[in-house]
PDB file as gemmi writes it, atoms N, CA and C in Angstrom:
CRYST1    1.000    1.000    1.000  90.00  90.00  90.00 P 1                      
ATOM      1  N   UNK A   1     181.459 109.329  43.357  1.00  0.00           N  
ATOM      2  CA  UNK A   1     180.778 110.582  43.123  1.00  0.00           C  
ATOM      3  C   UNK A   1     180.709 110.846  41.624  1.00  0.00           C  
ATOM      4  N   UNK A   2     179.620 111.336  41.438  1.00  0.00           N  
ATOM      5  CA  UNK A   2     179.563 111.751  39.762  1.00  0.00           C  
ATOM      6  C   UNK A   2     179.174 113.020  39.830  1.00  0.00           C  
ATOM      7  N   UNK A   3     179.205 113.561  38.375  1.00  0.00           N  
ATOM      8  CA  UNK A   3     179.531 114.749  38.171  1.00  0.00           C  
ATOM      9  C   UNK A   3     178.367 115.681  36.721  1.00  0.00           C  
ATOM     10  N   UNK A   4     177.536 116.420  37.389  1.00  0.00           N  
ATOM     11  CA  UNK A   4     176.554 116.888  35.941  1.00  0.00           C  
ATOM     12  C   UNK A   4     177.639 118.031  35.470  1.00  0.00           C  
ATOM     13  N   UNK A   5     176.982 118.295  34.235  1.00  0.00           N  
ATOM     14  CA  UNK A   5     177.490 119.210  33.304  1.00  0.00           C  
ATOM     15  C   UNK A   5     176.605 119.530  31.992  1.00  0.00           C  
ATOM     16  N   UNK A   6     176.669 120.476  32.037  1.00  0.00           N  
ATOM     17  CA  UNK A   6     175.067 120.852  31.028  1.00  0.00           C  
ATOM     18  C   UNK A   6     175.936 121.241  29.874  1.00  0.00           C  
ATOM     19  N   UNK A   7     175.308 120.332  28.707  1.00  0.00           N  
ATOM     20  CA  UNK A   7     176.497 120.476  27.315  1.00  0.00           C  
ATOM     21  C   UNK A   7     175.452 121.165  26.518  1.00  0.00           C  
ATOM     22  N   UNK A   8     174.653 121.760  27.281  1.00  0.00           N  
ATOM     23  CA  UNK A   8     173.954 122.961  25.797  1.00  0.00           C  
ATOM     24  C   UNK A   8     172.378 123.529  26.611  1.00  0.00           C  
ATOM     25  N   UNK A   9     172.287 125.045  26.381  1.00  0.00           N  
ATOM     26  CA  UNK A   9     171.161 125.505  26.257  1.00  0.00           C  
ATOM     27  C   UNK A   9     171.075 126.298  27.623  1.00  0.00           C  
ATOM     28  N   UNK A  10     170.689 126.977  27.870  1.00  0.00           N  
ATOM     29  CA  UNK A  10     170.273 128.073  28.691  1.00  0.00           C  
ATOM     30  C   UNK A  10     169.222 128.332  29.036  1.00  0.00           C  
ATOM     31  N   UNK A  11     168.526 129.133  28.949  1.00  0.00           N  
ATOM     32  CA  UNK A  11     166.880 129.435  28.895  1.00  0.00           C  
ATOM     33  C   UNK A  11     166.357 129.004  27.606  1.00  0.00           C  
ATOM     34  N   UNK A  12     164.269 129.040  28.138  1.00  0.00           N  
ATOM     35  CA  UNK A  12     162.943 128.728  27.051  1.00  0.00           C  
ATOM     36  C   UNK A  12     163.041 129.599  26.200  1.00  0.00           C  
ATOM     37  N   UNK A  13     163.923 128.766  24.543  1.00  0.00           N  
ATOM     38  CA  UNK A  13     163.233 129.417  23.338  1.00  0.00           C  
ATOM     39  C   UNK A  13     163.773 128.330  22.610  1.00  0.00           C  
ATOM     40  N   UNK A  14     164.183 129.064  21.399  1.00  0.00           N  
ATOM     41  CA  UNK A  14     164.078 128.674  20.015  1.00  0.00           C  
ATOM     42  C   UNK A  14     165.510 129.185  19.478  1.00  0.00           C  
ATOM     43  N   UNK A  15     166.432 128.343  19.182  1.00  0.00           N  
ATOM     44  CA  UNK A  15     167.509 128.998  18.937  1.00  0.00           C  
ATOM     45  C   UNK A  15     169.290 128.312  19.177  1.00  0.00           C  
ATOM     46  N   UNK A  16     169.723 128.242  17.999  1.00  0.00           N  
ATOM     47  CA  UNK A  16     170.861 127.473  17.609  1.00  0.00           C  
ATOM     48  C   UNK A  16     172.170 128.394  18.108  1.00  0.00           C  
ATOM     49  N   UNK A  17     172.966 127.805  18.474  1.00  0.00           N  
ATOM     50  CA  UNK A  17     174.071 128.141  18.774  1.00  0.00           C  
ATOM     51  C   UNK A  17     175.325 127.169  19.934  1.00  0.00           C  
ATOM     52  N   UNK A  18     176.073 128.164  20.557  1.00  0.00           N  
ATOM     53  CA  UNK A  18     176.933 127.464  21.358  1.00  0.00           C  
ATOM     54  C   UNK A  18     176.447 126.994  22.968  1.00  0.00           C  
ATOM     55  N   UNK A  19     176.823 126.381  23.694  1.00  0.00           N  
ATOM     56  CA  UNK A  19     176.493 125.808  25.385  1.00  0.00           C  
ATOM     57  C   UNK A  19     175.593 127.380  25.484  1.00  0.00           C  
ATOM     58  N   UNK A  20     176.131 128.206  25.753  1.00  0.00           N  
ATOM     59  CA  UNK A  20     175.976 129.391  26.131  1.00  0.00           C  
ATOM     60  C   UNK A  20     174.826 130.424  25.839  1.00  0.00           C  
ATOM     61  N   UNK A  21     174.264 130.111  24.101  1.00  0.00           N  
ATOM     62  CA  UNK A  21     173.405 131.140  23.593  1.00  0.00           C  
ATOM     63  C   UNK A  21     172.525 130.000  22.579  1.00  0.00           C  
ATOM     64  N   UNK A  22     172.244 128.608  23.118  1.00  0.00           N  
ATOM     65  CA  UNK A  22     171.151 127.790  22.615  1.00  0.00           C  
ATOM     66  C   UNK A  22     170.227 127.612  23.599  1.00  0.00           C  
ATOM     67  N   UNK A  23     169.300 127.934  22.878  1.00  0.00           N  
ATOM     68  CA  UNK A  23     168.007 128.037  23.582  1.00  0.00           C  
ATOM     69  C   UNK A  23     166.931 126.482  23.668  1.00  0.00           C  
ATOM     70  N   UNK A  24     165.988 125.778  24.387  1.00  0.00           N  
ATOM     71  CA  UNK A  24     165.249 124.813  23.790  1.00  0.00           C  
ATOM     72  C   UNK A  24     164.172 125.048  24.481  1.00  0.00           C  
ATOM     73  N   UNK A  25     162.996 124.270  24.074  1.00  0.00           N  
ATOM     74  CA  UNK A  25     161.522 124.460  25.273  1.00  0.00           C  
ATOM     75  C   UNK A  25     161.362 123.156  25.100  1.00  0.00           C  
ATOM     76  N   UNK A  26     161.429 122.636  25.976  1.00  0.00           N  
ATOM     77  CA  UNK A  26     161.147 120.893  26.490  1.00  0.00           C  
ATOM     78  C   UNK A  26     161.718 119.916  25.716  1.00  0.00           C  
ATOM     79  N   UNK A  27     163.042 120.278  25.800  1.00  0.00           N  
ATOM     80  CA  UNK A  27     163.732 118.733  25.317  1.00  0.00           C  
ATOM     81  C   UNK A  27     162.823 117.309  26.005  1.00  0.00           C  
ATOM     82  N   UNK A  28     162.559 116.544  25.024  1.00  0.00           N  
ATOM     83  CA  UNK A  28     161.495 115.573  25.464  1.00  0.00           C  
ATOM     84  C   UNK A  28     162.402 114.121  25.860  1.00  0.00           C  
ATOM     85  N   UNK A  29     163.305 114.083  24.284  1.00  0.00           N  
ATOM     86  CA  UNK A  29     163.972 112.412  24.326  1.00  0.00           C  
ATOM     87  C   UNK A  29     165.465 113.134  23.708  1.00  0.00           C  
ATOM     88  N   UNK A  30     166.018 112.380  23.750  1.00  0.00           N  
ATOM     89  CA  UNK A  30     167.395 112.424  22.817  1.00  0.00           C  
ATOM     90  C   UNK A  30     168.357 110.704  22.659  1.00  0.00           C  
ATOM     91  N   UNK A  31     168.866 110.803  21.744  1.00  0.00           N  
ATOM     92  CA  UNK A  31     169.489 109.711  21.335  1.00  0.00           C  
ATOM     93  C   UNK A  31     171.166 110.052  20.989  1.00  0.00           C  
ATOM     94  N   UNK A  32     171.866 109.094  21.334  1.00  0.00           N  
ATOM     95  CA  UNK A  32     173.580 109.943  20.973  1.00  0.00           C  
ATOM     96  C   UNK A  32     173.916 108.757  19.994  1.00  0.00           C  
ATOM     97  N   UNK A  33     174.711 109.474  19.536  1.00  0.00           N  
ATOM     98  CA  UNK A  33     174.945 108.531  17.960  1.00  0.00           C  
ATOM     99  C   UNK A  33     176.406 106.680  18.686  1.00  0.00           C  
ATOM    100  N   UNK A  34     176.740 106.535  18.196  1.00  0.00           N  
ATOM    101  CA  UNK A  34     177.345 105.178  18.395  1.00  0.00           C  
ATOM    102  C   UNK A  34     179.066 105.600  19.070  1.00  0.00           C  
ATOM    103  N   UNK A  35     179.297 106.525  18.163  1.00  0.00           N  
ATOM    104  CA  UNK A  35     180.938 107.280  18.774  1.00  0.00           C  
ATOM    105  C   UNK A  35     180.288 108.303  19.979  1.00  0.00           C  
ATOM    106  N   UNK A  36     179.697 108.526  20.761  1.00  0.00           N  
ATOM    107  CA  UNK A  36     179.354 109.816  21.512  1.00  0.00           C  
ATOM    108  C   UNK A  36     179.588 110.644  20.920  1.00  0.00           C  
ATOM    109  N   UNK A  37     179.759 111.001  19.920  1.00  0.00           N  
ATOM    110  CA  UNK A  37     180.011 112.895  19.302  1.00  0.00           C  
ATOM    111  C   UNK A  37     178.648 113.472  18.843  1.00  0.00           C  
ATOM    112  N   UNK A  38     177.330 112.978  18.658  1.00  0.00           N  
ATOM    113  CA  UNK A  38     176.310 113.915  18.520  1.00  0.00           C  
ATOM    114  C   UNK A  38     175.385 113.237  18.942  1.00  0.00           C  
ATOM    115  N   UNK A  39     174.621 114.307  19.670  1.00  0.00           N  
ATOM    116  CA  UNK A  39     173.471 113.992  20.077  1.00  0.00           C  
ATOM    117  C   UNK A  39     171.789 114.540  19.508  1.00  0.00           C  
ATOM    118  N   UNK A  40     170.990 114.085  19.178  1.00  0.00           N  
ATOM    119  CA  UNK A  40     170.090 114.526  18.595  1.00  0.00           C  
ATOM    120  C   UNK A  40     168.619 114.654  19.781  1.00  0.00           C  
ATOM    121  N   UNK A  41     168.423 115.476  19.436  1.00  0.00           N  
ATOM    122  CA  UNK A  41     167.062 115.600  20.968  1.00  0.00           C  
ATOM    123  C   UNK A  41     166.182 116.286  20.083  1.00  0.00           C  
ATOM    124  N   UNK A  42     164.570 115.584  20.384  1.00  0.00           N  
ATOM    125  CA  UNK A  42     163.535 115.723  20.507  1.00  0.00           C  
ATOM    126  C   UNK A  42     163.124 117.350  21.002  1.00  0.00           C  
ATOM    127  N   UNK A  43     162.612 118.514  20.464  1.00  0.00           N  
ATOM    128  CA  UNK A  43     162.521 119.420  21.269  1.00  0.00           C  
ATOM    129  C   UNK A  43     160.874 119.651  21.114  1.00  0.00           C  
ATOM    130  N   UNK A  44     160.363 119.108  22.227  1.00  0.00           N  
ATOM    131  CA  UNK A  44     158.906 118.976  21.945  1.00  0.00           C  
ATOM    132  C   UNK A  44     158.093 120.214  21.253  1.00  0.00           C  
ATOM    133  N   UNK A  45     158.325 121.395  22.371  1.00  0.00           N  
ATOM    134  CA  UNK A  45     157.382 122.699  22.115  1.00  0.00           C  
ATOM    135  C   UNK A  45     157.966 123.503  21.491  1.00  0.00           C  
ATOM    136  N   UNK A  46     159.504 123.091  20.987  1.00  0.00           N  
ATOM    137  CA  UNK A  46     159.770 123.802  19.794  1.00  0.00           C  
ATOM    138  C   UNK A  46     159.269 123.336  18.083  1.00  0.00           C  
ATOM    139  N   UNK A  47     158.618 121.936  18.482  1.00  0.00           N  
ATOM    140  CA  UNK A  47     158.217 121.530  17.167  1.00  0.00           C  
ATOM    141  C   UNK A  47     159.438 121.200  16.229  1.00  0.00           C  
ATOM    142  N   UNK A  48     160.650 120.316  16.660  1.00  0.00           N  
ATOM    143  CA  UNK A  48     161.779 120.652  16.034  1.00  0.00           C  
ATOM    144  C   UNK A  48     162.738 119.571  16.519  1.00  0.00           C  
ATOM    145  N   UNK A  49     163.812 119.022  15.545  1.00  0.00           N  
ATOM    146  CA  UNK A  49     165.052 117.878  16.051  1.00  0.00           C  
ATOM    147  C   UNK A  49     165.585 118.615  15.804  1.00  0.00           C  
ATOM    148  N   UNK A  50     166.846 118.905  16.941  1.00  0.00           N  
ATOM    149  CA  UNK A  50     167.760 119.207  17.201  1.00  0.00           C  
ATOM    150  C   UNK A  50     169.094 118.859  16.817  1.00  0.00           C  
ATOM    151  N   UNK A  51     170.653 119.092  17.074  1.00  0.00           N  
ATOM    152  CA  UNK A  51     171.805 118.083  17.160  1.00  0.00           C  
ATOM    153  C   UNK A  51     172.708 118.606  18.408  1.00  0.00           C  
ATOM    154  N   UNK A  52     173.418 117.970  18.793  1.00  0.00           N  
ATOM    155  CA  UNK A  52     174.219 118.945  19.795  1.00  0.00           C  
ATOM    156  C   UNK A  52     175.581 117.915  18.903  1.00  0.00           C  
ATOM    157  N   UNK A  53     176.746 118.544  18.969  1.00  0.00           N  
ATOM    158  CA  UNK A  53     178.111 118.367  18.459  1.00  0.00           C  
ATOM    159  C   UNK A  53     178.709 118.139  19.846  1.00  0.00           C  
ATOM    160  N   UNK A  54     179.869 117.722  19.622  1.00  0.00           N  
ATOM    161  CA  UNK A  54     180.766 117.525  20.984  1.00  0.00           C  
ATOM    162  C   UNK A  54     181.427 118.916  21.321  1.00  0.00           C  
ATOM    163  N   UNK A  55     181.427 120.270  20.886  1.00  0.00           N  
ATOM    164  CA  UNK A  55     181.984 121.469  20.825  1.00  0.00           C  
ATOM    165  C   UNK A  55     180.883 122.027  21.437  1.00  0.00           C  
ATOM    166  N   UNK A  56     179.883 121.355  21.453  1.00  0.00           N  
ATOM    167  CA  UNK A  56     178.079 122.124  22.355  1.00  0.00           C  
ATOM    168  C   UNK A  56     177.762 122.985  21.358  1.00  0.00           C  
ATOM    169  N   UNK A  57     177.850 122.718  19.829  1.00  0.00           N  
ATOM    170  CA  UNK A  57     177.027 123.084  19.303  1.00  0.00           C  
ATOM    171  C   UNK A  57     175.801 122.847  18.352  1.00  0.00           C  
ATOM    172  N   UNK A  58     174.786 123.728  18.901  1.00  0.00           N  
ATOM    173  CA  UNK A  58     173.208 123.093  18.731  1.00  0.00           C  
ATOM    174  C   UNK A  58     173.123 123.381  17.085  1.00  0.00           C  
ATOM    175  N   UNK A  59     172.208 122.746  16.457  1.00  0.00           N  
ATOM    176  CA  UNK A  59     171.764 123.071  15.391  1.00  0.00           C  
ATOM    177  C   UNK A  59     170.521 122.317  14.837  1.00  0.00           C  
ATOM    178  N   UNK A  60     169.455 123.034  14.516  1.00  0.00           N  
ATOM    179  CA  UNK A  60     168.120 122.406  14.074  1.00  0.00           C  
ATOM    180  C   UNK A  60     168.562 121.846  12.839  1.00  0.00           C  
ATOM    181  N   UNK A  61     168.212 120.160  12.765  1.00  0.00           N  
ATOM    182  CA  UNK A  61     167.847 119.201  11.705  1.00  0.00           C  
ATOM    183  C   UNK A  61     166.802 119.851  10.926  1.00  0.00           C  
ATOM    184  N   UNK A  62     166.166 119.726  11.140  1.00  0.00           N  
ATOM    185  CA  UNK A  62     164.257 120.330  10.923  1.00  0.00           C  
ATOM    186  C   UNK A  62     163.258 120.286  11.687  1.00  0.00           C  
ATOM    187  N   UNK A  63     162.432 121.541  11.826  1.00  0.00           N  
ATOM    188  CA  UNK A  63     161.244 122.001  12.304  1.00  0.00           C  
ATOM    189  C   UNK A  63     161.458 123.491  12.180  1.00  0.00           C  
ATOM    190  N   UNK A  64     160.421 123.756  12.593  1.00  0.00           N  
ATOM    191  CA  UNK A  64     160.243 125.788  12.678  1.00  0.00           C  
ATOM    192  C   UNK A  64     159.524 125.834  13.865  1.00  0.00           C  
ATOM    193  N   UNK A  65     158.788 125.105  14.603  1.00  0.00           N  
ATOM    194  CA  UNK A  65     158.026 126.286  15.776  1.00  0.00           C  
ATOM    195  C   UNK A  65     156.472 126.047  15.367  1.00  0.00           C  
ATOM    196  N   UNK A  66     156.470 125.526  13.680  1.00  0.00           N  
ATOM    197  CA  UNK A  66     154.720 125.318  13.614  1.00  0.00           C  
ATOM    198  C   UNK A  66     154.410 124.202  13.428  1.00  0.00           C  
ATOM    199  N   UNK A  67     154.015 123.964  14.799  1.00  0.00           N  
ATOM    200  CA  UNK A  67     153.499 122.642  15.110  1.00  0.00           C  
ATOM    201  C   UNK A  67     152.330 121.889  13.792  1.00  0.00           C  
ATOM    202  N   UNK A  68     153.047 121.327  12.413  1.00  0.00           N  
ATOM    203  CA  UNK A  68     152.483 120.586  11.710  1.00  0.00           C  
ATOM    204  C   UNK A  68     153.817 119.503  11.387  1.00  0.00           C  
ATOM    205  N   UNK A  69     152.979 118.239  10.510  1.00  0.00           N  
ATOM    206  CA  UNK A  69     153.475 117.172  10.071  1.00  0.00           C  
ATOM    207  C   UNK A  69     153.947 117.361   8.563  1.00  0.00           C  
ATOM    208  N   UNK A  70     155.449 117.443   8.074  1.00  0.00           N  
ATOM    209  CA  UNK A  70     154.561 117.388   6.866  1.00  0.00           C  
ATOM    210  C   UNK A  70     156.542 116.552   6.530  1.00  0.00           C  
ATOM    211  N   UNK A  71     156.228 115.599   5.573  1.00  0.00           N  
ATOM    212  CA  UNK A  71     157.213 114.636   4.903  1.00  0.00           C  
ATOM    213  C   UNK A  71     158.080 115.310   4.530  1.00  0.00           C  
ATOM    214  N   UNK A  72     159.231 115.019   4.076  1.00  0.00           N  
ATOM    215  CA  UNK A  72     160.413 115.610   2.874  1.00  0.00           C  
ATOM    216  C   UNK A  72     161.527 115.875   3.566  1.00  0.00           C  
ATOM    217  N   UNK A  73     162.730 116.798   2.424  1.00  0.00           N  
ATOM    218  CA  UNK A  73     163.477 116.510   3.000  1.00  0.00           C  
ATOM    219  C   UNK A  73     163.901 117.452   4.180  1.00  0.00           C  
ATOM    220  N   UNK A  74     165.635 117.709   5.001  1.00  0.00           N  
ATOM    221  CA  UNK A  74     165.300 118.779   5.844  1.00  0.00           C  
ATOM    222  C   UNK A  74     164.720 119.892   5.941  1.00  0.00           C  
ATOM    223  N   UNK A  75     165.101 120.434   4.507  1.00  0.00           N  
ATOM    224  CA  UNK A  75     164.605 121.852   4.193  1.00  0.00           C  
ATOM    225  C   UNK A  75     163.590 122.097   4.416  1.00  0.00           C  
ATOM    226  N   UNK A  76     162.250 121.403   4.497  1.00  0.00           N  
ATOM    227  CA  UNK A  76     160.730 121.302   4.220  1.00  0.00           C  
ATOM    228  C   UNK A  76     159.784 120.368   5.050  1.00  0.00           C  
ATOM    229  N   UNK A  77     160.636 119.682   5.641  1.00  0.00           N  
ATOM    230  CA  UNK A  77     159.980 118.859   6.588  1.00  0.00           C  
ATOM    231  C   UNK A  77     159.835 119.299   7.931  1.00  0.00           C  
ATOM    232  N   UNK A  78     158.369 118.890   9.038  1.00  0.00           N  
ATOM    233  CA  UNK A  78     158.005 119.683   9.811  1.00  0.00           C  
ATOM    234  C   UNK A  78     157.255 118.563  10.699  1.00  0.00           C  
ATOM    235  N   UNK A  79     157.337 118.924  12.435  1.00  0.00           N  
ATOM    236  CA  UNK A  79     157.191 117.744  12.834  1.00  0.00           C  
ATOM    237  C   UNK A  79     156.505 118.215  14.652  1.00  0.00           C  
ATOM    238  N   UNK A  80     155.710 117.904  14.254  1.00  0.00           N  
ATOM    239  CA  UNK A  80     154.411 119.022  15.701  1.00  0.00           C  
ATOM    240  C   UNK A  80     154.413 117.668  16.960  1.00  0.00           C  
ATOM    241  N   UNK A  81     155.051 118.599  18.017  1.00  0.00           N  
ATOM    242  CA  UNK A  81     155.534 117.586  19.176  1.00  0.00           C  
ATOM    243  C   UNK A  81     156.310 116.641  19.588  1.00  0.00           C  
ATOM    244  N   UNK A  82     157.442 116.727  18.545  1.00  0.00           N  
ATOM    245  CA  UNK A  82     158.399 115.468  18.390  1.00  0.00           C  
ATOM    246  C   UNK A  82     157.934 114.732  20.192  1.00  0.00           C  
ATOM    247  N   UNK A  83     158.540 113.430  20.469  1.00  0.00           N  
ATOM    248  CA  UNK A  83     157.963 113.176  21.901  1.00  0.00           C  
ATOM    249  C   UNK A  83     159.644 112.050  21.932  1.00  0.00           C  
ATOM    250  N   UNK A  84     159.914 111.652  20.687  1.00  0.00           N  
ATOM    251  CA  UNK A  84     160.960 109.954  20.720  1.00  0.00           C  
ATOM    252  C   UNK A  84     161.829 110.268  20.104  1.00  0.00           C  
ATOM    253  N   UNK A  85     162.912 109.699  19.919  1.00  0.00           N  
ATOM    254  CA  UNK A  85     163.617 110.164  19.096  1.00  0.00           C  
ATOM    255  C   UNK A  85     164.868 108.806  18.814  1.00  0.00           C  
ATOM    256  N   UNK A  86     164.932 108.286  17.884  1.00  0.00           N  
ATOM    257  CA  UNK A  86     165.913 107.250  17.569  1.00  0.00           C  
ATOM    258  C   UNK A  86     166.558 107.201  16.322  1.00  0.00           C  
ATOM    259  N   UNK A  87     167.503 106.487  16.024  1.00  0.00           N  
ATOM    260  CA  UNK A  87     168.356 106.224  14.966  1.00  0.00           C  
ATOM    261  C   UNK A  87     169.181 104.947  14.652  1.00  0.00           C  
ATOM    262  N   UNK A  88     169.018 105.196  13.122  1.00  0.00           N  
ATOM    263  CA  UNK A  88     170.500 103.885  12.740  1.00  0.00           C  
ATOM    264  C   UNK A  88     170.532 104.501  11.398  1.00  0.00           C  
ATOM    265  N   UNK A  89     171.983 103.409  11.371  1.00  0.00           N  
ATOM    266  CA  UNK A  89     172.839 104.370  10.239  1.00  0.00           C  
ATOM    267  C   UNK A  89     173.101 103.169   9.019  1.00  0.00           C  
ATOM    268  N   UNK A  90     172.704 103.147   7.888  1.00  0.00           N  
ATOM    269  CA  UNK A  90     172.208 101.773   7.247  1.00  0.00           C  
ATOM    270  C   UNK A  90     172.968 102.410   5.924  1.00  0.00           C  
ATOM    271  N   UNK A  91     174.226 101.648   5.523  1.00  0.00           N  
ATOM    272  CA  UNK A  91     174.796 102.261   4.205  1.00  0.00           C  
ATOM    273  C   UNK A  91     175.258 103.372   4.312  1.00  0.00           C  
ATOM    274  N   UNK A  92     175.814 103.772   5.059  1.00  0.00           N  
ATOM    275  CA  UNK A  92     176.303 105.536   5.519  1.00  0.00           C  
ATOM    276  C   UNK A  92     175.209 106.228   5.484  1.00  0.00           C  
ATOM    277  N   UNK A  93     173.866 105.914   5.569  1.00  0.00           N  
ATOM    278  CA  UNK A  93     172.677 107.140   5.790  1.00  0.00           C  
ATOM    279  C   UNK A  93     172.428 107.454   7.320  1.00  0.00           C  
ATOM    280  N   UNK A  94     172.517 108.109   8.124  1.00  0.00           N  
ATOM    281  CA  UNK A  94     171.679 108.487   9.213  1.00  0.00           C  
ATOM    282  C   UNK A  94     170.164 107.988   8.860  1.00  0.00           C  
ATOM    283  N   UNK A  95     169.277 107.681   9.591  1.00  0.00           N  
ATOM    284  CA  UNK A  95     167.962 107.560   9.395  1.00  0.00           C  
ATOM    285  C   UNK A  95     167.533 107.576  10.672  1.00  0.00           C  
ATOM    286  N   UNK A  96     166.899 108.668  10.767  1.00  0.00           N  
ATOM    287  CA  UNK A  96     166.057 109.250  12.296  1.00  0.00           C  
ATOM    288  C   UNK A  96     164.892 108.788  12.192  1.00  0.00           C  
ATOM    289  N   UNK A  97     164.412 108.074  13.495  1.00  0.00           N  
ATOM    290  CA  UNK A  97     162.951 107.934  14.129  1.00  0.00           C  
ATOM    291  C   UNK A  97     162.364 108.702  14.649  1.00  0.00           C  
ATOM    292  N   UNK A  98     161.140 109.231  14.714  1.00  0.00           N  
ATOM    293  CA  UNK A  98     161.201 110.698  15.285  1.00  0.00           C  
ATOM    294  C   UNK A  98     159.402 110.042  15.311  1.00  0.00           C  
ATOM    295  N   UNK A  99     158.639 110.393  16.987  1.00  0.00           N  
ATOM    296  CA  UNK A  99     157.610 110.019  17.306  1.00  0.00           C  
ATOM    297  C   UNK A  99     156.854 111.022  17.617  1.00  0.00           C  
ATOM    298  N   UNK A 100     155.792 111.045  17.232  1.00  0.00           N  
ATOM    299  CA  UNK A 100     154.917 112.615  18.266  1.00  0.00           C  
ATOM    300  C   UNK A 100     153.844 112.032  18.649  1.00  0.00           C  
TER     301      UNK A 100                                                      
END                                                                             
């Protein structure tokens, strides 16, 4: 027998926090890093990558909600429909794949 358990999010929105008070609209893909401690998900119709922590807590990488493309770094970068979502970690960098 196996066993679900929902490690984050509640109801359709937009919105960082704990299991309890993170919100998403169509987690599409997600990828978990190599130790299981974070997971990064695709949040399609939020226009936005996600992270989930092993404590269930969410926090936007980058996006806002307006569905455009645009390069750089987290602060400024923007990503309309994420759909994939992958990674590797090359020299201690994270480096996310991210498909729309």
């Amino acid at each position: 027998s196996r066993t679900v358990t929902r490690i984050s999010g509640s109801i359709q929105g937009f919105q960082d926090g704990s299991l309890h008070t993170a919100m998403y609209w169509s987690p599409f893909d997600l990828a978990v890093d190599g130790s299981n401690s974070i997971i990064y998900v695709a949040d399609k119709n939020n226009n936005a990558v996600r992270k989930i922590t092993l404590s269930s807590q969410t926090t936007t990488l980058f996006g806002d909600q307006s569905n455009l493309n645009i390069d750089g770094s987290t602060a400024v970068a923007k990503i309309g429909k994420p759909h994939g979502i992958d990674f590797v970690v090359s020299g201690g960098d994270l480096i996310l794949y991210v498909s729309t």
